[in-house]
C-alpha positions in Angstrom: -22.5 12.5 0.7 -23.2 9.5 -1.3 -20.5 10.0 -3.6 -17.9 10.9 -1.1 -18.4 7.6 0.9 -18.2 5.9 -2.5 -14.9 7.3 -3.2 -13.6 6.6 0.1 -14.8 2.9 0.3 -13.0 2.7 -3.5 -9.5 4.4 -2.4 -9.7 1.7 1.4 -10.2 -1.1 -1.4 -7.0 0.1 -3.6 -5.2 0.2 -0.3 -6.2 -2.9 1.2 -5.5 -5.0 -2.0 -1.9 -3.5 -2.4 -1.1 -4.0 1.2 -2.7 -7.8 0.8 -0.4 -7.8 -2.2 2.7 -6.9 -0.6 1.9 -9.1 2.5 1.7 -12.3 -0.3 4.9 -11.4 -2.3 6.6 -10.5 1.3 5.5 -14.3 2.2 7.2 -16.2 -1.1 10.5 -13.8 -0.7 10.6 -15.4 3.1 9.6 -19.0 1.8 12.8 -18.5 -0.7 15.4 -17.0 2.4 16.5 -20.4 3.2 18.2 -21.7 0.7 21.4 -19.5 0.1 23.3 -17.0 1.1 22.8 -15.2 -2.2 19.4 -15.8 -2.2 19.1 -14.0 1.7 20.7 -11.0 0.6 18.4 -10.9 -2.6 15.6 -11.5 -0.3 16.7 -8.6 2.6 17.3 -6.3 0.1 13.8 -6.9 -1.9 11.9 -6.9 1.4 13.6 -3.4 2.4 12.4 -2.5 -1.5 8.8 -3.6 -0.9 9.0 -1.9 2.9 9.7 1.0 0.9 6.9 1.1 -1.5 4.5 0.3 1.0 5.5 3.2 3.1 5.2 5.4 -0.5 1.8 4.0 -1.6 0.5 4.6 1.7 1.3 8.4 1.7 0.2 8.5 -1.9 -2.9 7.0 -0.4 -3.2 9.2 2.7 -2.5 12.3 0.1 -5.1 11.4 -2.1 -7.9 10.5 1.0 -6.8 14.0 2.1 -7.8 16.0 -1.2 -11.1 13.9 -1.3 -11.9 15.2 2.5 -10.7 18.8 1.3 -12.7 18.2 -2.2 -16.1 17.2 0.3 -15.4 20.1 2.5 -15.5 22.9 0.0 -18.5 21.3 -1.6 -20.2 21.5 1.4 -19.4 25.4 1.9 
């Protein structure tokens, strides 16, 4: 039980620094959205990229949470 909480609280960490991550560069890319035109349609189309991988990384996540509950629940049978 130990080791399945431990795994858990290490794949919530991954997830919460990545999303922290995204949040930060999502911040800079709308610090930089005022200066051209170019620069705003660089910046919409790299915040649609970095939407995207969030929404990836998170199901990667999810996925991954999932085996470890499915890995815990045959252990315990």
């Amino acid at each position: 039980m130990k080791i399945f909480f431990s795994s858990i609280n290490k794949k919530m960490n991954g997830m919460i620094f990545t999303l922290a991550s995204t949040g930060v560069i999502l911040l800079i890319l709308s610090v930089l959205i005022v200066w051209t035109d170019f620069m705003l349609r660089l910046v919409v189309g790299l915040i649609i990229i970095c939407i995207a991988y969030v929404f990836f990384y998170s199901a990667y996540k999810f996925w991954v949470f999932k085996k470890e509950i499915d890995k815990f629940i045959k252990y315990l049978k």
